[in-house]
N, C-alpha and C positions, 0 to 999 in steps of 0.2 A: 504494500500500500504506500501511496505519494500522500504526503499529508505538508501542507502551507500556512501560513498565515498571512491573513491578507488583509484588506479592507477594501469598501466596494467604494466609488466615486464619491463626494461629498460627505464621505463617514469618517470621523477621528478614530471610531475602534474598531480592532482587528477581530478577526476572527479565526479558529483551526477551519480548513477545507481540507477536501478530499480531494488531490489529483486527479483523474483519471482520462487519459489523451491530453486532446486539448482545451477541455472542462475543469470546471472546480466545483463542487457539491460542497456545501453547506453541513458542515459536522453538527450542527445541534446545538454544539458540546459547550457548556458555560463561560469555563475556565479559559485558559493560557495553555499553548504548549507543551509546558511542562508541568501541567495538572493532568494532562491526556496522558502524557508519559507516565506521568506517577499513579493514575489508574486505569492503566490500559489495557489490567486483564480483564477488569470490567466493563471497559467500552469496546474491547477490542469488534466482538460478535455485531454490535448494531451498525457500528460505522462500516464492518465488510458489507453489510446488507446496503447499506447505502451507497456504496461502493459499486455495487453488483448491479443495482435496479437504475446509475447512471443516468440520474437525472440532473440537470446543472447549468451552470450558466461560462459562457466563452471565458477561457484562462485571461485570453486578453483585456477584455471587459472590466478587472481587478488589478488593484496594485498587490505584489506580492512583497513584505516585509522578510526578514531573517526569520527564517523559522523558530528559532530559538532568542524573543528579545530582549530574553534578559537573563543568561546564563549565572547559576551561583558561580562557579568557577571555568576560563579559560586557560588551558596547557598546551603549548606548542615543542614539540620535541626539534632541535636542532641537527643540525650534519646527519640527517639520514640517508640519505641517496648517494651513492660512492661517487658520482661523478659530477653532485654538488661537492663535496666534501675536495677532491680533487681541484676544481676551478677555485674553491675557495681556498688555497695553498696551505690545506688543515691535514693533519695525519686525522685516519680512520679512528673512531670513538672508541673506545673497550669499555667507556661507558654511558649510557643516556645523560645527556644534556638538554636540559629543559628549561623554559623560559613561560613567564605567563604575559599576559595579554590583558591591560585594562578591560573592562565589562563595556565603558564606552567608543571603544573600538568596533564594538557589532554593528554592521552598517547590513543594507537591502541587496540582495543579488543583483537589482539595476539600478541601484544609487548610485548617484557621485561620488567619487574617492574622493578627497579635498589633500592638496596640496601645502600643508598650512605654513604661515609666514616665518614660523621658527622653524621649518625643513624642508629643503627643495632635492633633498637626493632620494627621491622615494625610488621606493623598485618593489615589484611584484614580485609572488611566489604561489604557483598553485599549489594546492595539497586538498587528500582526502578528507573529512574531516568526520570524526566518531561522536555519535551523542550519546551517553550515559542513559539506560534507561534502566538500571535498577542497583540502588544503594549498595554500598558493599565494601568492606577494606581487608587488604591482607589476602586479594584477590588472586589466587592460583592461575599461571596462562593458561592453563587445561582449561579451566572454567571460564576465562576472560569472556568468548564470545557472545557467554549468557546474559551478561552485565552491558550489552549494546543493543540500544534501542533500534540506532538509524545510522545511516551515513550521509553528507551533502555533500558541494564542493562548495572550498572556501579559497580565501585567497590574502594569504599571512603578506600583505603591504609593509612595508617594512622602508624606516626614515636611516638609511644609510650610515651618516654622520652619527647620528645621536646614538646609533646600534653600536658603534666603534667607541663613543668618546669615554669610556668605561668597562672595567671589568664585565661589567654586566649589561643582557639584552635589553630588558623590559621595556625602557624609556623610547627607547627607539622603535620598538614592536607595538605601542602604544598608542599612538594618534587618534585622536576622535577618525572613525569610516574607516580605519584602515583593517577592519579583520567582516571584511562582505562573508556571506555564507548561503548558502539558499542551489534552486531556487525552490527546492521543496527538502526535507528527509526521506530516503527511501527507506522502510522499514527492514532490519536486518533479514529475515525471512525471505526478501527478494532478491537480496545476495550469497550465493551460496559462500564463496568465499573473496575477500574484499581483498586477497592478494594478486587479484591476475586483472585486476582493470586497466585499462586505457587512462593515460592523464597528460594533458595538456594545457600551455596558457601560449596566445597570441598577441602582439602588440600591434595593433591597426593592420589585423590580417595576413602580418608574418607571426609565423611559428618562432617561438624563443626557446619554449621549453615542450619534451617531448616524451614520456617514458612509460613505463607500466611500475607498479603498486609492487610487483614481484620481486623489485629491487630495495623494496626499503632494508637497514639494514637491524634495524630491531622491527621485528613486526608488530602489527596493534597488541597482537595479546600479547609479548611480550613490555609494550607500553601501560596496558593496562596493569600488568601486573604489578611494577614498579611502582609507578604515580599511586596504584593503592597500598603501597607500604608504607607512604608517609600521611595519606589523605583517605577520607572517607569519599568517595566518589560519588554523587548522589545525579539524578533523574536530572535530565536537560544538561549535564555539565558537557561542555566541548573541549574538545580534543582535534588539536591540529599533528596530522602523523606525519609531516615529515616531506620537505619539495625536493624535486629532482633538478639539475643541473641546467644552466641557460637562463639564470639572471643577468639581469642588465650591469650589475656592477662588476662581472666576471669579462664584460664583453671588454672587444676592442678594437676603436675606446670604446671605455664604459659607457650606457647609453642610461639616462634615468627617465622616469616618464613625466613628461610636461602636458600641460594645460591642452585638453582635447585630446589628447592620447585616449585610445577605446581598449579596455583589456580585456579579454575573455578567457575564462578558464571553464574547462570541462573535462570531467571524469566520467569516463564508459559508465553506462547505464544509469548515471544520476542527475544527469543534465547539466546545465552552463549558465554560467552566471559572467554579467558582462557590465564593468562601470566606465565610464569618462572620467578625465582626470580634470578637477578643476578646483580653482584657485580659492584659497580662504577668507571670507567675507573680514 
């Protein structure tokens, strides 16, 4: 199941929908996102039904939000993809390196990225991204895959400079828009296994970055397992797993994205999520 949030023309509040083609059905469902996720074994059955009988209105008709807009926690794992790891002249990890991601970083799968006036060396990154759909710490990789809701595609935007001017990521990983996600969750169940997809990101229709999921170099459940040895991992939490190689900062010369840049990122069978780069008010 594709499941969105969205809001229809003229509405300030969002709603969960039900994917399906090029439709969005109306979930019913009260709550948030990740109220759906947190009782999902109870809604699971009505909303297939509703799924099934495919009654709806045009995907385009709707603005689609980040499916998740207001995660408890954001984790992005670093140097996963060996031929990131390479262009970024880093020796291979022997151990997970992690970074979080402010909460107002969550920006719409066709929103503006914003450029803002304290960082112009922005550079994209696509990646799979995991959503947390059931509590749990001290989580076993054997068991990891039980403890995932959904997968999107996101796209870890990242302020070049500010990522370097320190020991540490965050502040640079950080920007209001810079962590888009969408444009729906696919429910795990329609992934048999999240390591053999397709991933890519384009800049105005060139290919920059280009690989399959089968290269990461910890896998999700080995992600998962980790991140819950220090953390209680709870429902809606995102998880960015890891970009493959063909950032703009690697190029040469290095290329950053300016104002009207179109970036799209997309992962086999999850769909594409696509922003314009533009300037900070």
């Amino acid at each position: 199941m594709k499941l969105a949030t969205y809001s229809e023309p003229g509405q300030s509040n969002t709603k969960v929908g039900i994917v399906v083609g090029d439709t969005i059905i109306d979930s019913g469902f009260a709550g948030s996102m990740i109220d759906l996720i947190a009782q999902w074994s109870d809604q699971r059955t009505s909303l297939q039904r509703l799924a099934d009988a495919g009654t709806g209105q045009p995907l385009s008709s709707v603005k689609l939000h980040a499916p998740v807009e207001r995660p408890g926690k954001i984790w992005a794992i670093g140097l996963n993809y060996a031929d990131h790891v390479a262009e970024s002249k880093m020796e291979t990890p022997t151990k997970q390196l992690w970074f979080t991601k402010a909460l107002t970083s969550i920006n719409g799968p066709y929103d503006p990225i914003l450029i803002a006036k304290g960082g112009t060396f922005v550079d994209y990154e696509v990646e799979l991204v995991a959503i947390i759909g059931k509590r749990g710490k001290h989580i076993p990789a054997d068991k990891a895959a039980d403890h995932i809701f959904g997968y999107c595609v996101g796209n870890d935007v990242t302020e070049r400079m500010w990522q370097h001017s320190g020991p540490q990521w965050s502040l640079g990983k950080s920007f209001d828009t810079h962590a888009p996600i969408g444009p729906w969750i696919t429910t795990a169940d329609e992934i048999a296994d999240p390591h053999t997809l397709n991933i890519s990101c384009s800049v105005n229709g060139q290919t920059r970055q280009s690989s399959n999921t089968k290269h990461l170099i910890f896998n999700i459940w080995q992600q998962i397992e980790h991140l819950s040895g220090a953390m209680t991992l709870e429902p809606g939490d995102v998880i960015f797993t890891g970009t493959p190689g063909g950032i703009g900062a690697a190029m040469d010369p290095r290329q950053f994205l300016r104002e009207g840049d179109v970036v799209r990122c997309e992962v086999d069978r999850l769909g594409v999520i696509e922003g314009t780069l533009a300037g900070e008010a």
